[in-house]
Structures are given as structure tokens and as C-alpha cells.
C-alpha positions, 0 to 999 in steps of 0.5 A: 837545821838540826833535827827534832831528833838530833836535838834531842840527842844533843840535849841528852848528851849536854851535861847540865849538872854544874849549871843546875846546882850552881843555879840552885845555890844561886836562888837561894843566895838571891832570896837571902841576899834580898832578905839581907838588904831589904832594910837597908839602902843596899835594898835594890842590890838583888836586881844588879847580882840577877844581871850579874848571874844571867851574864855569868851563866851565858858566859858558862854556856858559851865557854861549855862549847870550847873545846878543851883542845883550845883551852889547852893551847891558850892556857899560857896566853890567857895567863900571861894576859891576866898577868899584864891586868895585874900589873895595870891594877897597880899602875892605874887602877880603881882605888877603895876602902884602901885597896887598889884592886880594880880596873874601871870599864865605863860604868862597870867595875873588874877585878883582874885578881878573881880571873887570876884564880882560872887563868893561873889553873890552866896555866899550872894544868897545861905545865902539869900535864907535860910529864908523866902523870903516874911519876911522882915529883921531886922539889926540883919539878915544882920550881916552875909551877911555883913560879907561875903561882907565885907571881901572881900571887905577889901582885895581889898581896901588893894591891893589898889583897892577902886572901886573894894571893894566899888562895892562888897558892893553895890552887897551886898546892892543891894541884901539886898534890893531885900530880903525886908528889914525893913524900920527901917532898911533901915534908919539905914543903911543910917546913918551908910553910910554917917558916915562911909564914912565921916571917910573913907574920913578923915581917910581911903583914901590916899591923891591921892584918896582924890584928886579924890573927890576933882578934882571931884567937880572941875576938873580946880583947878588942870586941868593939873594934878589930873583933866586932864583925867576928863576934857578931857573926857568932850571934847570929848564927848563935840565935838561928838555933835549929829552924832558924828565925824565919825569912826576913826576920834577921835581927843582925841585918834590920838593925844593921848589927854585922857590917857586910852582910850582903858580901863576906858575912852572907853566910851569918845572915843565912844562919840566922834565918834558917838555922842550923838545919837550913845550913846542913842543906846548903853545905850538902848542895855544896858538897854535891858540887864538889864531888861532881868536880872530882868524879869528873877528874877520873872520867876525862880522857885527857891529864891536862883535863883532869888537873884543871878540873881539879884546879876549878874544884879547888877555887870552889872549895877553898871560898867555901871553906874559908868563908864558912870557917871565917864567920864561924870563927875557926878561921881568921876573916879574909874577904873571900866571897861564898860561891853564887851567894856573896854579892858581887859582880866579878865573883859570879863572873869567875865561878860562872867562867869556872862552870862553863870549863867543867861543864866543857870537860865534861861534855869533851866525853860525849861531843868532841 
């Protein structure tokens, strides 16, 4: 038995941080998903993404008491496991909406690609950390962690899931930055994006993703089509203005006006009913997030830790910038959910698995 005194200790030297913010941010999302569904069939959505939470937060929990060591050894296994997930999406998974993305567990529903985001930072995190962190990295060096990046990815892209697949490579470029890389490098990677994705466009999308990008720069060539959802995001948070319409009041949920609103276009719906500064406060809880990852990252004892956490700050940063971005109509729409806002039980799961690993880092300081 632990003394009072002892547990005391304990408690004082367990680092809460990542769980209260994401669960703050998770209230909020709650209270608007609830507004965002209350008017339609999809009303009772608020009880199944609460299940959802508390399991994604007791997972954080367990996964904070795993010692980074540990994390460490089973980088690759954990990796090469998903990879196997992969490959069974493809050969036997759940189709919808014309993807084929899930694997059927009973009664629930798992998306082998969002865990991929997690499994394939540790994996980069564990090859990484095997040089000298203070070295500067040439093309060569990259070679292998691309692989690892690129496997994946291209399993994604053939479920079909472009954002997803594109996401693991910004991970990958993302860390790759952090390692230091050579300025020679760093141009030569700037070349190799903007040609491949010249050919990916020509020759790798379908005509609908195509579309995407087109209705992008100019949603009103196509307003009642491929441009709809863009242009009706724009409205709504357009008629937000400063204070926002009020909670429950969102004209573009009631009247069913922007499809997806409980999952990709959350952020819409929040906009419209708290307005411009109802959003200044949830981008700051957001940027608090992400800072708190990247003090972290400097205050870890080990560089497989810090790459890792900088991996997991990634992921975070990446689906708030590309969801934000895509439903205010600076960047095309993926299907990238908004972090413990956006409706879904594999994605609260995957940033719920990323808490628990930073908040594990972080209490590697005080307790292992």
C-alpha cells in the first residue's frame, strides 16, 4: 500500500498537462457536436463519441506508464504489425462511400490507417536516433526513413485515402527537419515535391480528386456540385461574424445546408455559432497543445524521445492545419478529422494513444 504521502508525490510528479487540454478541447467538441446533430437523425452520435473518449483517455492513461524504453525496443514490431493491418484492409476489409478502409471487429469499426500515423513516428523516431543527433543528413541517409514512410503511405493511397497517405509523408518530412538536414538537401527535396507532385496530378489522382483541386481555386465553376461543401462552409462561418449566432442556433446544421458536419466540417458549425471570437479561443487551446509538445521535445533526456515527440506534435499539427485550412477554403478538402472535435471512434483513439506517449515521455523525466 502507497502512502497518503507517497501518493501525494506521485500525483505532484505525474504530468497532466496533455490530458486536461485535450480534454478540454474535447468538451467543447462534445457540446458542438451535440449542437450539430441535435436536428438531424445522427442526434444520438454525442453518446457513442463520450464512449469513444473515455476509452481513448484510459488508453492514454495505461500507455503514460510505459516506459519510454519499451516504446523504444517495439518501435519496429508495433510498425511492421500495422503494416500487416494494412495489407488486410486491402485484401479483406470493410468497404464505404467508395473506400475500403476498415477492418470489422464484431460490432465495432477500425481503421488500421489512423494508427499508422503513431506506429510509423516511432518507427522513424527508433532509425533516427541510431546517429549522431548533432550531424546534419545528406539524401543518402534519408533513403530508409523514406521507405518506412513510403509504404505505408502507398497502402493508404490505394484504399483510397489520399489525405491519410499524404499526411504520413508530411510525419516523415516533418522529423526529417527536426534531425537537421543539409541545405543541399533540403533543395533537392524541393525539387523532387514539386515533380512528383506535378506527375501524381497528371497521372495518380482520379478525375474526383482532380476535381478537388480545381473546385479548390474556384469553387463557383461547379457551386452545386464538387464545390458545394466548400462554399457552404464559407457561409457559415461568413454569418458567425464576431460573437457568433449562439449555441444551437446554426442555420447550415438545422436546415442540413453542409453535409458532414459532425465529422470534417465540425469546425463550420463551430464558427457559426461562436463566431470569430469563439474560434481565437479554440485555435489558442490548440496552440497551447502544440507548444507543450515542443517544449517537451527540449526537455527529454533521450533523442529517440524528443523525435517522437515531435513526430506526435506533427500529426496534431498537420489535422488542425489542414482542416482548418480546408473549410476556410485556403486549402483543398481531404477528409482529415479536427483533433477530439471531429466525430469518430478510430480518431479519438489515435490522438487519445498520442497523449498517453507524450504524457509517458514526459513523466520518463520524474519517474523512470
Amino acid at each position: 500500500m502507497l502512502s497518503s504521502s507517497k501518493v501525494v508525490d506521485w500525483l505532484k510528479r505525474y504530468d497532466f498537462s496533455f490530458l486536461l487540454a485535450v480534454t478540454t478541447i474535447f468538451i467543447i467538441g462534445l457540446i458542438n457536436l451535440y449542437s450539430a446533430t441535435h436536428a438531424s437523425s445522427s442526434n444520438g452520435l454525442y453518446k457513442t463519441q463520450l464512449l469513444w473518449f473515455f476509452l481513448s483517455m484510459f488508453v492514454a492513461v495505461v500507455i503514460s506508464f510505459i516506459r519510454p524504453k519499451t516504446l523504444f525496443r517495439f518501435s519496429y514490431a508495433f510498425y511492421f504489425f500495422n503494416i500487416a493491418l494494412l495489407v488486410l484492409v486491402l485484401i479483406m476489409g470493410h468497404k464505404g462511400m467508395g473506400a475500403q478502409r476498415w477492418l470489422v471487429l464484431g460490432p465495432l469499426r477500425f481503421q488500421p490507417s489512423e494508427l499508422m500515423k503513431v506506429t510509423v513516428t516511432l518507427a522513424l523516431g527508433r532509425w533516427f536516433s541510431k546517429s549522431d543527433p548533432g550531424s546534419e543528413m545528406g539524401l543518402k541517409e534519408l533513403i530508409i526513413p523514406f521507405i518506412i514512410a513510403f509504404i505505408p503511405a502507398l497502402l493508404i493511397i490505394l484504399e483510397p485515402d489520399l489525405g491519410t497517405g499524404l499526411l504520413i509523408i508530411l510525419i516523415f518530412l516533418v522529423v526529417a527537419f527536426y534531425r537537421k538536414l543539409k541545405w543541399k538537401t533540403i533543395g533537392i527535396l524541393a525539387i523532387i515535391a514539386v515533380l512528383s507532385g506535378t506527375v501524381m496530378y497528371n497521372f495518380g489522382l482520379k478525375e474526383y480528386q482532380r476535381k478537388r483541386i480545381v473546385t479548390f481555386l474556384n469553387p463557383d465553376a461547379d457551386a452545386r456540385g464538387s464545390g458545394y461543401n466548400a462554399i457552404q462552409s464559407k457561409i457559415a462561418i461568413g454569418s458567425g461574424k464576431f460573437w457568433g449566432k449562439g449555441h444551437m442556433q446554426s442555420t447550415q446544421a438545422s436546415l442540413n445546408y453542409l453535409p458532414e458536419n459532425h465529422t470534417d466540417f465540425v469546425f463550420s458549425i463551430y464558427n457559426e455559432e461562436h463566431g470569430f471570437f469563439g474560434s481565437v479561443l479554440l485555435i489558442g487551446l490548440y496552440l497551447l497543445l502544440l507548444f507543450r509538445f515542443i517544449w517537451l521535445a527540449g526537455s527529454v533526456n533521450r533523442f529517440y524521445d524528443s523525435v517522437v515527440v515531435i513526430g506526435l506534435m506533427s500529426i496534431f499539427f498537420w489535422h488542425i492545419f489542414v482542416n482548418m485550412g480546408m473549410v476556410t477554403g485556403i486549402l483543398p478538402i481531404v477528409g482529415l478529422p479536427l483533433p477530439f472535435m471531429s466525430y469518430g471512434g478510430s480518431s479519438l483513439l489515435t490522438f487519445g494513444i498520442c497523449t498517453g506517449l507524450a504524457t509517458s515521455f514526459s513523466n520518463s523525466r520524474s519517474f523512470f
